[in-house]
N, C-alpha and C positions, 0 to 999 in steps of 0.2 A: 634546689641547687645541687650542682655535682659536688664531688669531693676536690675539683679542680677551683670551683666558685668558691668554697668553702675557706677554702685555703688562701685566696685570697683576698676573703673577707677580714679573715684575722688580720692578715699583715696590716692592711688597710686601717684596722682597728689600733691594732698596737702600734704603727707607724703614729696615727693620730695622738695617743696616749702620750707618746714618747716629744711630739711637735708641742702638743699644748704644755708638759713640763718646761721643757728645754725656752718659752718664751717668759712662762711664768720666771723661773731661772734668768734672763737677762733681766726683765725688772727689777731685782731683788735690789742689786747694787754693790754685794761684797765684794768683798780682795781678791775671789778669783770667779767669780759669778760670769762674766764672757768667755771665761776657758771652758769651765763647766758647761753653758749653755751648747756652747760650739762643738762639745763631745757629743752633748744628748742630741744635737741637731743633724750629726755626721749619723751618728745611731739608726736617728728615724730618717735619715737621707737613703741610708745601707738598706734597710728594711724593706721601703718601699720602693725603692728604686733599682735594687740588684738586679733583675731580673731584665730590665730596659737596658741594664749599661752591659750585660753581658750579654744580649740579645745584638747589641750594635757593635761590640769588638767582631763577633761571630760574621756579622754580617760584611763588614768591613774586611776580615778576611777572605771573605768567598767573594768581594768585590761587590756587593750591595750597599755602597755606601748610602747613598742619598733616600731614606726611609724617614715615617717618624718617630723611630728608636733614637738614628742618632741624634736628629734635631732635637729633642728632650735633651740627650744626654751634654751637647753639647752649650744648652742654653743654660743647665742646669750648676753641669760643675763651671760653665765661666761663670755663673753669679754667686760661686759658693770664693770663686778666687778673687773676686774684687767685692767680698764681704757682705753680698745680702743672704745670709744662711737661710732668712724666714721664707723668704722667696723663692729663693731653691730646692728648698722643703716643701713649700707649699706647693709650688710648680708641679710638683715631681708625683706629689700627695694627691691635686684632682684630678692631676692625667691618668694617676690608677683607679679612683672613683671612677669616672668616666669610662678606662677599658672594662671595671667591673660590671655597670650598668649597660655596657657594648654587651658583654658575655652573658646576662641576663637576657635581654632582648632577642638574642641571635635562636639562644635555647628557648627560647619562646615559642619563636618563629620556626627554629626546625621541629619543634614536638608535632606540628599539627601533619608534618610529613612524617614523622618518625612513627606516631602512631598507627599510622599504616601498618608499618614493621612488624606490627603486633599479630598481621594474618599472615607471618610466616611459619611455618607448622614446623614443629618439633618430631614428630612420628607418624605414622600410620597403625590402626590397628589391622594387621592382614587376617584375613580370615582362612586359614588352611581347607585344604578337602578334608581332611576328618573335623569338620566344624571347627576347630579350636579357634582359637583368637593368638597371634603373637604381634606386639610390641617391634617394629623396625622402622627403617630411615624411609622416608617417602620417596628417596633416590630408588631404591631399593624394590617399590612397586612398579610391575611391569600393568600394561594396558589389557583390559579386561579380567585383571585380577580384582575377588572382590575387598572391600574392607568395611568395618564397622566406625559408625561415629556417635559416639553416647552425648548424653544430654551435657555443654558447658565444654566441648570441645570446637577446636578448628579444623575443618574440613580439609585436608591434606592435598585432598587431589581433585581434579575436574570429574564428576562421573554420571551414571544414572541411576535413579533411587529404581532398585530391585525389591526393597522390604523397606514398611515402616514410611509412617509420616510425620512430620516434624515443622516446628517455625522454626526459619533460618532468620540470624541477622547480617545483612550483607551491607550496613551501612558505611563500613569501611572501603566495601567496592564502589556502591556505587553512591553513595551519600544519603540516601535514602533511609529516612530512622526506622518509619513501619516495617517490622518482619516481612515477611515470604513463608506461606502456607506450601509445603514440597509433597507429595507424593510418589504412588507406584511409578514410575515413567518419567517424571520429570528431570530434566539436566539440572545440575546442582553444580556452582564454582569453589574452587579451594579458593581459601580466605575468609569465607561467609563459616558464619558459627552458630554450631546445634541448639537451640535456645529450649526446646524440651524433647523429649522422645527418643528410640533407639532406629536406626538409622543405616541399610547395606545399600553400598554403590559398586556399579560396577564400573572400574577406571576405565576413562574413555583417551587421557591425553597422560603423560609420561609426567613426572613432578616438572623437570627442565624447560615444559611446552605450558604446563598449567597456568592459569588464569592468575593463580597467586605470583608465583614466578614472572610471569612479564610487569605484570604491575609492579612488584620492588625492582625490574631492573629500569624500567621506569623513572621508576622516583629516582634511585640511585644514584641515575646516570644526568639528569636533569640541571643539576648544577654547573657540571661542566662545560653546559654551552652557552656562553656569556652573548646577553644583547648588545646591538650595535652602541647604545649609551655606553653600557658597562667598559665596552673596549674603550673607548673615548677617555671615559675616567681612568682607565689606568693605564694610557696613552699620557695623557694631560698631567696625569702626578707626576709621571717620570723625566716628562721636560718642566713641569714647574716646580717642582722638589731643588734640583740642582741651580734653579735660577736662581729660586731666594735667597738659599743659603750665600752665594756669589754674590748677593746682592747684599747679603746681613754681613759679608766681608769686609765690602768696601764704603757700607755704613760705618763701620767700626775705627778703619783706616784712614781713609779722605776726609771726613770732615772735620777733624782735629787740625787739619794743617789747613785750613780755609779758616778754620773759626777756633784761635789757639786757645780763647781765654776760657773753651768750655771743656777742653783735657778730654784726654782720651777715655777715662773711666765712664764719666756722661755716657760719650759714644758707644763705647760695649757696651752697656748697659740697655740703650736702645736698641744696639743690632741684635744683643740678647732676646729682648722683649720682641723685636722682628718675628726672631725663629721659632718661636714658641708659638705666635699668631700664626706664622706659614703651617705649619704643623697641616699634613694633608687627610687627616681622620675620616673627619664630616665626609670626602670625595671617595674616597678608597673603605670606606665603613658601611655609610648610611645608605650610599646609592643602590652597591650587591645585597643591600640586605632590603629594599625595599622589592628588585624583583624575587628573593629569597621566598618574602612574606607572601607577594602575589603568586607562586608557583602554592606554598602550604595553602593558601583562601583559595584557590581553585580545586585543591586535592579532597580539601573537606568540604564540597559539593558535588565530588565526581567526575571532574572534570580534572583530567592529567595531562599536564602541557611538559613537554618533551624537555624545556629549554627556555632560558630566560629570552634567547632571540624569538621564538615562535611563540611568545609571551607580549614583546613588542610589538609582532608583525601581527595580531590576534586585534590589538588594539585599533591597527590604522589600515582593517578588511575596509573595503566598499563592496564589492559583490560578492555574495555567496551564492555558489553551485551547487544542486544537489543532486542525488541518485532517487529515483523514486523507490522502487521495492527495497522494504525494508529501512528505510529514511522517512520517507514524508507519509509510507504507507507500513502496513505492519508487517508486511511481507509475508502472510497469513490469509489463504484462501479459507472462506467461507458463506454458506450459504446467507442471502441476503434480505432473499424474496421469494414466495412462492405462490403461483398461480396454479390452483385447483379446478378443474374441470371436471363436476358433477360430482366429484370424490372429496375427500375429508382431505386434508393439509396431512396425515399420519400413514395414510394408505397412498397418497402419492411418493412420498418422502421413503414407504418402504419398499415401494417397487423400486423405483431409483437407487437406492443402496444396496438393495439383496441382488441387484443387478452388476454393481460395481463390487461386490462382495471381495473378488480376487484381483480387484484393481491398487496399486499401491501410486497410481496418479493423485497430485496434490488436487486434481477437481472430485475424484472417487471420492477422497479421503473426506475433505469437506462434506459430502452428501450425507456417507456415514456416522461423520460427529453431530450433523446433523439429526438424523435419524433414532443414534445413541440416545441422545438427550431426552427426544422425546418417549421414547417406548419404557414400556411399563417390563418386560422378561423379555431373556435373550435363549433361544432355543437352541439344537444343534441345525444351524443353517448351508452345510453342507449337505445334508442330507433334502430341500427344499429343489436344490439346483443341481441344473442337467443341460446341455446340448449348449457350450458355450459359445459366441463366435464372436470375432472380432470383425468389424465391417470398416475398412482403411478408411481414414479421412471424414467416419461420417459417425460412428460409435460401436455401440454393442448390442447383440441378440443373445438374449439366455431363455431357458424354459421353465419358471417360480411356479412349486407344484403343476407341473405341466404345462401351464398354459406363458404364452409368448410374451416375453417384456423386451420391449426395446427402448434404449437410451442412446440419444445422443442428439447433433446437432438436425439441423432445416433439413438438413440433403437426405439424413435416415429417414425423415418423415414421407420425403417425397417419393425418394424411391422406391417409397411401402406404398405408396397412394393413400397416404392417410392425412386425412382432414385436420388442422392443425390452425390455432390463430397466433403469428408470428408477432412476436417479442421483441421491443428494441431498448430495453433496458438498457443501462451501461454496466458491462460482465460480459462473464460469460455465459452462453444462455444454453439450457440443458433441458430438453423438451424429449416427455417420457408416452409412451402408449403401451397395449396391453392387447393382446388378440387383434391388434388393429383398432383398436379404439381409443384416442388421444385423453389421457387421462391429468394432462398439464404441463407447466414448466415449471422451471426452479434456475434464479439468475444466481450465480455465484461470484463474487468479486474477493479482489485483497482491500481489506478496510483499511480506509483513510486513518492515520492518527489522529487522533482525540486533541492533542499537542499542536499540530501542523498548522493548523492556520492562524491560530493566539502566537504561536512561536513567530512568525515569517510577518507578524503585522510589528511583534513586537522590536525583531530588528531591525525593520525599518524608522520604529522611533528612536531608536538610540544611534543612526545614523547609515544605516546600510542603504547603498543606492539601486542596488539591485539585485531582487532574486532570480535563479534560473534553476530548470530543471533540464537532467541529461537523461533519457530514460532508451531502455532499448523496446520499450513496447511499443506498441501501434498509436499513431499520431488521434487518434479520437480518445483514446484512453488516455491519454496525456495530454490532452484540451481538458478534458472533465475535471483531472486532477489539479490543474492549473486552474480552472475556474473555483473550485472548491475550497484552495487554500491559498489562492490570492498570489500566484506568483507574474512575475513581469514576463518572462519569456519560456517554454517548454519547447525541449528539440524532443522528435522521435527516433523510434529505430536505426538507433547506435547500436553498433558493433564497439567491442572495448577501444579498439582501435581509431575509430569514430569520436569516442568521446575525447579519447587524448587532441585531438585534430580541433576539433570545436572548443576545447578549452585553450588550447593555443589562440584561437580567432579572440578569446573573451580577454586572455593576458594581453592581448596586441594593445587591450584599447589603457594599459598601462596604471590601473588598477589593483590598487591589492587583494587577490582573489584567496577565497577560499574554499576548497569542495568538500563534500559532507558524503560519505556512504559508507559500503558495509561488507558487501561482497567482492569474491576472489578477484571478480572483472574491474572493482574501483583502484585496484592497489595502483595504475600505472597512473592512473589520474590522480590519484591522491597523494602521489610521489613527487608530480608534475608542477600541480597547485604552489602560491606561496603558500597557503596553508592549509598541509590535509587533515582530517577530522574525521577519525574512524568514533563508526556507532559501536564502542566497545560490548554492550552486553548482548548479540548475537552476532556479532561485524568479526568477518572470517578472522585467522591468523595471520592472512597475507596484509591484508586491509591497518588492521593494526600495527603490524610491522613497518608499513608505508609511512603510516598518517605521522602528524607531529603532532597533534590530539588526540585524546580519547574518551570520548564520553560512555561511561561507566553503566548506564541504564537506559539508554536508548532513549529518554526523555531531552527533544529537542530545546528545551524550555532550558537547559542546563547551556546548553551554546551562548543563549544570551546573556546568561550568567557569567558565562567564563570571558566573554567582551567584555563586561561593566568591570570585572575584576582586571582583564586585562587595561582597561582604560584608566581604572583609578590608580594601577601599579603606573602608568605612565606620568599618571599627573602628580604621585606623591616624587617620584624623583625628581621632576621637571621642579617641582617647588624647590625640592631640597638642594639641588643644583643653585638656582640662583640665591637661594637663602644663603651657603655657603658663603659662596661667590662674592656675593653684596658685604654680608658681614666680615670676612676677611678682609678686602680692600678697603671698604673702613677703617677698619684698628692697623691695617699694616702700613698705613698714611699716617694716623694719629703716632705709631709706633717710630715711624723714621724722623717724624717735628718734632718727637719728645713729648709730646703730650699723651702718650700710652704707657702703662706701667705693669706689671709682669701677673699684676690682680685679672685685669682688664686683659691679659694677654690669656690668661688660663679660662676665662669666661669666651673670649675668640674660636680658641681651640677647640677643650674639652665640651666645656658650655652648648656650641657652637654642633658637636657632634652628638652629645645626648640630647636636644632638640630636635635634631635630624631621624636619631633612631625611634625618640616618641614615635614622631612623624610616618614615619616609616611602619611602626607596629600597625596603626588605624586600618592597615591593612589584612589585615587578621581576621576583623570581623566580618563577617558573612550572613550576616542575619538580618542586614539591610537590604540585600543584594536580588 
């Protein structure tokens, strides 16, 4: 509890202390025992109520009449003037119970975002040119400056480990509890925390662009975009607020002069018990706090929803769109397969990389990680290579201690007149010879997600009616990946401009769409979408800036997650809406025939609204999900 919950616990407490005398007190019977009571009852009226009656003068000044400050305040002193003190104590007593257990619930529900808060860094340690170490503001860090992060710290800035290796916990980004093993080379996100070892990065992004930085403005900003329910409800309090009350007027008024022999007191006394019932808590409390809980139950899986609207629109998706490279695929070339011709798998692998040695293309690069892995010592390999040339359209010629290695596609082969058995793997296919004599292939592809295909069967069970893929690669590459991970339709060779065009055709058919990718070219489509969905742990800055998601670890398995959570925030409100609804209109009928009484009214209300916010928490957990 805060020192704010605290504070009004006690009142709560001593208001109660003060209520149970002040009754024991009219029992008694002495010569002045209902004066007495009546003081100790104004006492704990004062106690516990100040705070609501000056809450509603305030409001009533600045022309906010119609709240449920005043209807409290005005149910409360009319039943203190036609003499039910215990009632108006008591009214007054569980309506503060109830905002107290509202205030309990809410900080519940916002801890699980707030503790995010907790990867916002306090410092940097800069690392000066004469070695030193100083202590400053991570504003303060320029890009490619380096800095230290010791063991049981927060990583300040995005960067890349130059020294040192370490488990990171980044389970606050991306929800993910297993560490992250980082070394020499690896990009490392501010927010994620040093879990043991000493640790030099060099900044790659400014603190204001950092990784930790978007995520809290994220979260921050998320509250303020209220869903189409939410408006509704606080549409619906503001014309049904001022009905009641109107209507607890001329309960109070009319029907004394219809029905003389039951007096006006009766009558207030119902129109009282009315307003007490109308009281709009449950509507204006329970409903924002249920998408509240579903924005926190999505944040503690890694999934960051922009807004309580793109929270509802999540829930009632039918098509999902996606981006292949880097979505459904890793977006990671590598070698896949390798076809040896009379040679060892080790002596092909290192003609092929000592060939791309000075190549910084993503097919090179893959050869040589290739290559890396296997070989036993790395020599000085410049000195191996001589006579480089680049042959347009078809590969490379070099000369590996003298003698001639060529790499590249069919056409190099043919052009050299060399003998060659052609390859139709799905990649791309990299066929190597040596003096002229064809010494194999090696097929290279970006790997399928591990994820992909369990992910896109699993949202079809929870109700998505169709997957599509937009990809800019070639139409066979994009049959294979649709046959692989089970999708309903793949377009080819898009241009970005392209994809915006054909997601227009998929919005036509009137659908709630949502697209899913990562790079600078998805932002216009993911802008587009009703709902965009950036793969936040590699998905550019533009992409995330677009999207109204984000998922934190590139694990497409967390999308389905953040539907179920989205669908269950829909259905705990949808309950709590009509649960309101129903229980109100009951007791506020019971209330107008006389058969409601101010016990039964505070059970309406209060009652009515701490069942609601129960309700509402169920939302929290995620360990079902």
């Amino acid at each position: 509890m805060n020192d704010k919950q605290k504070k009004m616990l006690r009142k709560i407490i001593v208001a109660a202390v003060f209520y149970i005398i002040a009754i024991i007190i009219s029992k008694l019977g002495f010569q002045y025992s209902k004066l007495v009571s009546f003081a100790v009852f104004i006492v704990a009226y004062i106690i516990v109520g100040k705070d609501v009656l000056l809450k509603a003068f305030s409001n009533i000044k600045r022309g906010k009449v119609f709240d449920e400050n005043f209807l409290m305040t005005i149910a409360t002193v009319g039943a203190i003037i036609i003499g039910e003190y215990p009632e108006a104590v008591g009214v007054m007593l569980f309506y503060m119970v109830g905002e107290f257990l509202q205030s309990l619930a809410v900080n519940k529900s916002r801890k699980s975002i707030s503790d995010m808060m907790d990867i916002r860094p306090d410092y940097a340690n800069l690392i000066k040119e004469d070695g030193s170490v100083e202590t400053v503001d991570p504003y303060d860090v320029e890009i490619g400056a380096k800095i230290q992060i010791k063991a049981g710290e927060i990583i300040p800035l995005d960067g890349i480990v130059v020294s040192g290796k370490a488990m990171l916990d980044t389970s606050a980004l991306t929800g993910e509890s297993v560490p992250r093993s980082v070394n020499v080379g690896d990009h490392v996100y501010s927010g994620s925390i040093n879990k043991d070892g000493l640790l030099s990065l060099e900044v790659t992004k400014e603190f204001s662009e950092s990784t930790a930085s978007k995520i809290l403005d994220l979260v921050e900003n998320a509250a303020a975009k209220k869903s189409k329910t939410e408006n509704f409800i606080s549409k619906f309090a503001g014309v049904y607020t001022p009905i009641v009350v109107f209507a607890a007027l001329a309960l109070a008024i009319i029907p004394p002069f219809i029905f003389p022999d039951t007096g006006f007191t009766t009558w207030i006394y119902r129109a009282l018990t009315f307003l007490v019932v109308s009281c709009p808590c449950a509507f204006v409390i329970a409903i924002p706090l249920s998408f509240f809980s579903g924005i926190g139950a999505s944040s503690k899986i890694g999934v960051l929803i922009k807004g309580s609207n793109y929270l509802e629109l999540l829930s009632d998706v039918k098509t999902f769109v996606f981006d292949k490279t880097g979505t459904l695929t890793a977006g990671v070339f590598e070698v896949v397969k390798i076809y040896p011709n009379n040679v060892s798998d080790m002596e092909l692998l290192e003609n092929a990389a000592l060939a791309e040695e000075y190549s910084s293309h993503p097919i090179a690069v893959s050869i040589k990680k290739a290559y890396e892995e296997l070989k036993e010592e790395s020599g000085n390999l410049s000195e191996r290579l001589s006579d480089l040339t680049e042959v347009a359209g078809q590969g490379i010629s070099i000369k590996v201690d003298g003698e001639t290695v060529l790499v590249g596609n069919d056409k190099l082969m043919t052009s050299n007149n060399i003998e060659f058995e052609k390859c139709d793997d799905f990649g791309t296919i990299v066929y190597v010879a040596k003096n002229n004599v064809f010494l194999g292939t090696i097929v290279i592809n970006d790997r399928i997600k591990e994820t992909s295909k369990e992910s896109l069967a699993a949202l079809k069970n929870i109700g998505i009616q169709k997957n599509v893929m937009l990809t800019g690669d070639t139409k066979e590459v994009a049959d294979i990946v649709a046959r692989e991970v089970g999708l309903d339709y793949a377009y080819a060779q898009l241009l970005p401009q392209d994809k915006v065009d054909k997601l227009e055709e998929i919005l036509a058919e009137k659908n709630t769409t949502a697209y899913v990718g990562d790079g600078i070219n998805d932002a216009p489509v993911l802008a587009r979408a009703d709902v965009g969905i950036a793969m936040g742990g590699i998905g550019s800055d533009a992409a995330i800036e677009a999207a109204d998601v984000v998922i934190m670890d590139d694990n497409l398995d967390n999308i389905v997650k953040g539907i179920k959570v989205a669908k269950r925030t829909m259905s705990i409100a949808k309950q709590n809406i009509v649960f309101a609804i129903g229980v109100k209109v009951i007791f506020l009928l019971l209330a107008a025939i006389g058969f409601g009484t101010m016990w039964e009214a505070v059970f309406a209300d209060v009652g009515v609204t701490v069942l609601c916010i129960i309700n509402a928490m169920r939302n929290l957990q995620v360990e079902n999900i």
